[in-house]
N, C-alpha and C positions, 0 to 999 in steps of 0.2 A: 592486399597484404596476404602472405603467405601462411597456415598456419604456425610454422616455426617460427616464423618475423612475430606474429600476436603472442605465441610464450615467451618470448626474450621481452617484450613491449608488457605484460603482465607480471616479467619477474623484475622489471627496471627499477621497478620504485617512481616513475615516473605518471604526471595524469595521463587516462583513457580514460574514455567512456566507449564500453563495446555493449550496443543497441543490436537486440534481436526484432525486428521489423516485422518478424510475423504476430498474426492474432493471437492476443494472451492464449488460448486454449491450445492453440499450434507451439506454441513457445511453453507450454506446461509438459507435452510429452517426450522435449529431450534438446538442451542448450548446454554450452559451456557455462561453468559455476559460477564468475564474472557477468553473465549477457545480461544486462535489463530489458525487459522487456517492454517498450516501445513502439505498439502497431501502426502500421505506417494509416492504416485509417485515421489516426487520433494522434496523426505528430505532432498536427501546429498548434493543438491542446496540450500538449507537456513538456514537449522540448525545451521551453524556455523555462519549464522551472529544473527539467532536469539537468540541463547540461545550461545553464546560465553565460559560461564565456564563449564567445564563437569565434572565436579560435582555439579553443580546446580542441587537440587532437579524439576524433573519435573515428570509430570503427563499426561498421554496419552489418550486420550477418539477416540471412535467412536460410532455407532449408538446404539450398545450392541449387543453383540453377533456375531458378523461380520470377527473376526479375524485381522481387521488391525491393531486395536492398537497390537495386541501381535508380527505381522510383525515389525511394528515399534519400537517395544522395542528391537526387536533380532537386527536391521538396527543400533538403535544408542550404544548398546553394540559394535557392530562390529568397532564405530566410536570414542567409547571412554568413552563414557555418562555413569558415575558411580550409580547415585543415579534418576532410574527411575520406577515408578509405574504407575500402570492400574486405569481408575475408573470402578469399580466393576460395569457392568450390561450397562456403557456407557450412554449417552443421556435417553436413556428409562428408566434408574435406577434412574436417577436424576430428572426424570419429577416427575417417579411417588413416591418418597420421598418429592414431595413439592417442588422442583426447578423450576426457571424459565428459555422457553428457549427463547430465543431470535433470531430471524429470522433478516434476511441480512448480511452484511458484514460489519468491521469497526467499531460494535455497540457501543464500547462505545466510540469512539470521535463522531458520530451521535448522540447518547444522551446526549452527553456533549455540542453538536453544541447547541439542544434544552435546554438544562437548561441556558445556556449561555441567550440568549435570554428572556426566563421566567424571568431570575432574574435581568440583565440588564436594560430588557424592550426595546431591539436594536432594532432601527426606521427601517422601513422597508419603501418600494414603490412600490405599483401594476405596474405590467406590463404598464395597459393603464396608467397610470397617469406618468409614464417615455417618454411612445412613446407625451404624451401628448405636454410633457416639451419640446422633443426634435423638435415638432414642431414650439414648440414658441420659438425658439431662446435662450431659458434659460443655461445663462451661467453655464457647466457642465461636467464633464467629467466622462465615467465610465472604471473601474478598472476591467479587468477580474482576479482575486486569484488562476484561475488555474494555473496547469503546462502547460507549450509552446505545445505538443501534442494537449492535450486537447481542446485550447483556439482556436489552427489552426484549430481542425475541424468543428469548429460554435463557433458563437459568437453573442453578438448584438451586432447591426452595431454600427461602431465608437468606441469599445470599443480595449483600449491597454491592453494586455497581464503585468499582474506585479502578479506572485504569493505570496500565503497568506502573507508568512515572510515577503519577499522584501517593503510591502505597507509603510509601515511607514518610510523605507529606500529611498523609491523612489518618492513617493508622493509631497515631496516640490517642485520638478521641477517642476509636472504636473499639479498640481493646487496652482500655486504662488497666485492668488486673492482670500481673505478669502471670498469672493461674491461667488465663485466655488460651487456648489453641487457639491458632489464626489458620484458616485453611485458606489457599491461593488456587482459584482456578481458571481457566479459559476454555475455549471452545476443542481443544487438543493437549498439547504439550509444550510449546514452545513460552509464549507469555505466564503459563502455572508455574514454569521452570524458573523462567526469568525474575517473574512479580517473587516467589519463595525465597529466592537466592539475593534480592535485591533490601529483603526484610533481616535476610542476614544477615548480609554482609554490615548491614546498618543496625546490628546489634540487637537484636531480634532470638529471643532461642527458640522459643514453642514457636515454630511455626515450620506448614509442608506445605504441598503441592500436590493438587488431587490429580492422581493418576489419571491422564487422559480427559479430563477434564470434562466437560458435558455429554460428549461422546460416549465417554468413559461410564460416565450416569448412566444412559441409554442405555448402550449397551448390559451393562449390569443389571436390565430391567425394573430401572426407576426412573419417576417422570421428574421431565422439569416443567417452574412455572411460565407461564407466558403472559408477556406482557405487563412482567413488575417494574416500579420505579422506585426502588429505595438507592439510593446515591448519598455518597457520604458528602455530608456536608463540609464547609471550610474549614480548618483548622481553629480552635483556641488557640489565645496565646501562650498556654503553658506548651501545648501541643506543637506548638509554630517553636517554641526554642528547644524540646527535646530534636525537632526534627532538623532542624540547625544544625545541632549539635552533633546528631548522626550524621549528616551530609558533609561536613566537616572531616569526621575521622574517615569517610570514604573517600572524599576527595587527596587525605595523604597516602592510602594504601594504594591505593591504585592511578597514583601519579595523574592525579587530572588538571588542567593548566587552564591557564583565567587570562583574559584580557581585556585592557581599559576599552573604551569608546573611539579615543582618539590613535590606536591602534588598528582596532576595526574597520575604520573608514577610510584609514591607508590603503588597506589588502583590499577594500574595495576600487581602487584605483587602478590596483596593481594589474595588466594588461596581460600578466605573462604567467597568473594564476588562477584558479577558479574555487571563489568565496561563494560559504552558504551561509548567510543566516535564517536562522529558523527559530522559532517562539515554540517552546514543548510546553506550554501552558494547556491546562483547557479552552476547547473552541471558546466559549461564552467570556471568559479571560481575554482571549486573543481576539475579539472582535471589539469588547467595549474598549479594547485601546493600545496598538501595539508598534512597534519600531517601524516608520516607513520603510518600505521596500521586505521585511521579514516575512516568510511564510512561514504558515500554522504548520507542526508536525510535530503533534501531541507525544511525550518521548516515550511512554508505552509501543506506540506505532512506528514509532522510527527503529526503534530496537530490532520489532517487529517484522517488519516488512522496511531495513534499509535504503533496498533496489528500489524502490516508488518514491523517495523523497531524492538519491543523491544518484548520480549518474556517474560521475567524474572519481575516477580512483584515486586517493592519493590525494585531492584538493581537503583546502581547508575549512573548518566547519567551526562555525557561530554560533551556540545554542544561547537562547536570550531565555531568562523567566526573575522578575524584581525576587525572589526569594531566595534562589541558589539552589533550592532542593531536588528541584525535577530536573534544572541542567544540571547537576554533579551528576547524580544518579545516572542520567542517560549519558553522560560524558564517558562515566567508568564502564558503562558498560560497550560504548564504540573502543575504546582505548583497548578493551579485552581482545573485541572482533578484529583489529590488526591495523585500524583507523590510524594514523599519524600525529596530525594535526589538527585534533578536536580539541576545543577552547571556552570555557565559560565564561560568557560575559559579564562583568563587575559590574552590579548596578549603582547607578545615578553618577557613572565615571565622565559625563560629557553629554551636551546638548546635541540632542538626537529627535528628530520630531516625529510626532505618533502620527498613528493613523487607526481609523475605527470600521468597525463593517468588516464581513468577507474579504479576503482579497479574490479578487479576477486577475483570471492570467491574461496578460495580453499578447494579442499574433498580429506579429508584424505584417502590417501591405491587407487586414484584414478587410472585403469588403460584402456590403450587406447583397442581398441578391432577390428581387423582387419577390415579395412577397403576398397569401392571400390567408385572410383574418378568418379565425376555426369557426365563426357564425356563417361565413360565406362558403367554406369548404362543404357545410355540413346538405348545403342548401345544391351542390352542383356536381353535376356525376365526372369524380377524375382520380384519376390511379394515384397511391398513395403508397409511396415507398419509405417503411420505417427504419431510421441507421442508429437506432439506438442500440445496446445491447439485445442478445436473443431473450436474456434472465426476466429483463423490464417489458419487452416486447409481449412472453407469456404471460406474467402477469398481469396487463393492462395493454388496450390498442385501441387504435381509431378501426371501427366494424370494416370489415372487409380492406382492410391494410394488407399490405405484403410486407414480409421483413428482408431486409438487407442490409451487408457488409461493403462500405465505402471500399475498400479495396477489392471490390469486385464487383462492382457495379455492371460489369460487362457479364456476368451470371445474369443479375435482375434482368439485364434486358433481352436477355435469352427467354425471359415469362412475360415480361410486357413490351413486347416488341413493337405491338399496335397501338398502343398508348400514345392518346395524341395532345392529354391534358394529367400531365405528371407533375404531384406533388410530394417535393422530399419534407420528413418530418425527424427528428431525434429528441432526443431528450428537453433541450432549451433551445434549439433552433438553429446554435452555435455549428456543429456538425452540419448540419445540413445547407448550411450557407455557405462553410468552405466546400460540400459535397458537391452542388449545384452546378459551377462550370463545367466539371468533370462531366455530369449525366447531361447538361446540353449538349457536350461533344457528339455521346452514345446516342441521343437521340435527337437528331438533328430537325422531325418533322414534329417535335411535341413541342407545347407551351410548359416550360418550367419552372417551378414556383416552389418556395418554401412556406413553411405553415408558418406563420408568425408567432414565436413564443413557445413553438413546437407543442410537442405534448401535452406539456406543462399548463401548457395557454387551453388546449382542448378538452382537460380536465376540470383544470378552474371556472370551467363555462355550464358544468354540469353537464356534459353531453354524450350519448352513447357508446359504449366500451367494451370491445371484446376481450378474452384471455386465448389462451392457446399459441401453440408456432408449427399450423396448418399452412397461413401460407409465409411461406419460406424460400428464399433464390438462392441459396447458399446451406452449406453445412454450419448447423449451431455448435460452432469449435471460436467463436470469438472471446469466447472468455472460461474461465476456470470454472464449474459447476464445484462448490462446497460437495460434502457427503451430502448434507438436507436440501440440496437444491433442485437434487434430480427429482422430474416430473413423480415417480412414482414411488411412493411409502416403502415397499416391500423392497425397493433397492437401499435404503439407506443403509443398512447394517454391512452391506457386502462394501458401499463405500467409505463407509465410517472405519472398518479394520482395516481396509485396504492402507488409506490416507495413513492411520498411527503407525500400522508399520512400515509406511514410505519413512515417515519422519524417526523410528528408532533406529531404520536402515542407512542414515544418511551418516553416522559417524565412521564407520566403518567406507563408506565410499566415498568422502574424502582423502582420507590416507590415502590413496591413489592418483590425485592430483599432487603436483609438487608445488605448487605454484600458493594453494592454501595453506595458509598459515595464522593461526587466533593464539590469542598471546594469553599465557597462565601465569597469575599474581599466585603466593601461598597469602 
């Protein structure tokens, strides 16, 4: 496909999913505003929750000229995917016909954070003039919108843990005095913007959005805490019907649309569309008991990071939660982003059967690939190639590991060439088991073996651990490094401004694309 055929096919109104094939870190430094990003290392790990119908038309990009996207077409042939095409020439063919790329991840709920804002005009509060308040006694509370991870590993001090969705759900307990300032923050701008504006719109007055959010702390030369767990607890019932009530008058102003059970499981039928349901509850909600077939996608995080839950433009979207509050909430707020056919599910509309636990994705044609258990590995001298990320790999490894990139395995064996007893290892052993035939082909005189349980399994056994990414067969660009995650202290400030002004830069670079467009309620 050509890239003029791909803007007439992004202004149709029609579904695509346009998949950037290369490694998140490779797909951070410059994609069209559409591309999800999809590494072909880690396809048969999400394809199936991101693009669910296979026959959905999609569209493959890489840098141009690289060969992944054409691996990745023969991968999801192999998996089913009826109606896939190439863009002709990749990223470089679309620059240079006039396309815009867009650098980071996420982009467009980032840019949608910032127009939010712009259009809003959502109050915000410096750093100092927060640490200010909190000296003077000023009655306050702040909200961190992140996910529990995230919130546990810094925070500002005294702030409880309630992500994006839940604020409006959970908020009545926390700030019962309308005297309260409610401060809203995240690790940036985009969810402070969002969680503030989402307090608003749900009737809400004293409440802002700390400027830049933890970052924003740091910088300013103030610490956060690490390693808090104060998390707001469940709603009371007087709390549960204020919040009703708000989610109600949000669901009229911003046109949010509801359907029964026996609706839903039509469009699941439906051959010639592509349905999402999704549960935006909290995980610990969504495992003790949730719609068969739904996946978790807490609405904080879907707001968030859209590109990682939906792939498919234009397809219809399910949001399930028994109380109404966090699907309106994250309803009105896809409706904004340019979403279509976003839908809250009416609950107890029809017999629907739950299911408990985790869900696991499953991949099709998956097969296991002999394996040797981390008490016998530790016992027998043989190369051991890790395909987990580079982030996980620094932090924790099996001693004298090498790290590598599944889509380049023909690098690793450019370093273990002579390798005649190679074992692949990743995160859960999943990766490494689709990896396996791949590195038997490369190395045809070695015995090949995956670690049983991977890492996972190696750690649980108590057994020796390095950190570092010494040894390495590839450039560490497989995933996005946060400002905090680069190896060395002294760089974070250069990445921490760098990032917020990516993200205050992005309203202004959209106007440039035609093809963007986020819809404004007054």
């Amino acid at each position: 496909m050509t890239p003029a055929a791909l803007r007439a096919r992004l202004r149709s109104g029609g579904e695509l999913a346009l998949l950037d094939v290369r490694e998140q870190g490779v797909h951070y430094r410059g994609h069209p505003f559409f591309a999800c990003s999809l590494p072909l290392s880690r396809l048969e790990l999400r394809v199936g929750d991101l693009v669910p119908r296979r026959s959905a038309p999609v569209v493959l990009l890489d840098g141009g000229g690289e060969g992944l996207a054409e691996r990745a077409r023969r991968k999801l042939a192999q998996l089913g995917y009826t109606d896939v095409d190439l863009l002709e020439g990749g990223c470089a063919a679309w620059q240079a016909t006039g396309g815009e790329l867009f650098s980071g991840v996420n982009v467009p709920s980032k840019a949608f954070g910032e127009f939010i804002e712009h259009h809003y005009g959502t109050p915000r509060i410096p750093p100092d003039e927060l640490r200010r308040l909190l000296e003077s006694g000023r009655k306050l509370v702040i909200l961190d919108s992140r996910p529990w991870e995230e919130y546990h590993r810094m925070n500002i001090p005294g702030a409880i843990d309630v992500p994006g969705a839940e604020l409006v759900y959970r908020t009545p307990d926390l700030a019962p005095d309308p005297e309260t300032l409610v401060v809203v923050n995240c690790a940036g701008r985009t969810r402070s913007i969002i969680g503030c504006q989402s307090l608003r719109n749900a009737g809400w007055k004293d409440v802002v959005a700390l400027k830049d959010g933890t970052m924003g702390w740091e910088l300013a030369g103030f610490e956060c805490e690490h390693g808090s767990e104060r998390v707001a607890p469940p709603p009371s019932p007087q709390a549960r019907e204020k919040a009703h009530a708000a989610a109600d008058a949000v669901a009229r102003r911003f046109e949010v649309k509801f359907a029964r059970a026996p609706q839903v499981k039509e469009w699941l039928q439906d051959a010639s569309r592509t349905p999402y349901v999704l549960d935006v509850r909290s995980r610990e909600e969504f495992e003790a008991g949730h719609l068969a077939g739904a996946r978790h996608a807490p609405g904080g995080q879907l707001v968030q990071a859209t590109d990682e839950f939906v792939a498919v433009r234009n397809a219809r979207i399910v949001l399930a939660d028994p109380e109404r509050v966090r699907s309106v909430m994250t309803a009105s707020w896809l409706n904004q982003m340019g979403w279509d056919e976003v839908y809250v599910l009416e609950p107890d509309t029809g017999d629907w059967p739950l299911e408990r636990g985790p869900r696991e994705a499953q991949i099709p044609g998956f097969q296991y690939w002999p394996t040797v258990h981390a008490q016998e590995l530790a016992r027998v001298r043989a190369a051991v190639l890790d395909l987990s990320t580079s982030l996980r790999f620094r932090a924790r490894h099996i001693p004298g590991a090498w790290w590598g990139v599944r889509a380049r395995l023909e690098e690793a064996r450019a370093k273990l060439a002579d390798a005649r007893e190679l074992v692949l290892t990743s995160e859960d052993s999943v990766l490494a088991h689709l990896a396996a035939p791949e590195a038997a082909d490369l190395w045809p005189r070695a015995r090949v073996q995956v670690l049983e349980g991977g890492n996972r399994a190696w750690f649980a056994e108590s057994l020796p651990a390095e950190s570092g990414l010494a040894n390495a067969t590839t450039a560490n660009d497989d995933v996005w490094y946060k400002p905090y995650d680069h190896e060395h202290e002294s760089d974070y400030e250069k990445h921490a401004r760098a990032y917020l002004d990516w993200e205050v830069a992005l309203v202004e670079q959209i106007k440039r694309d035609p093809a963007i467009r986020f819809r404004a309620y007054d």
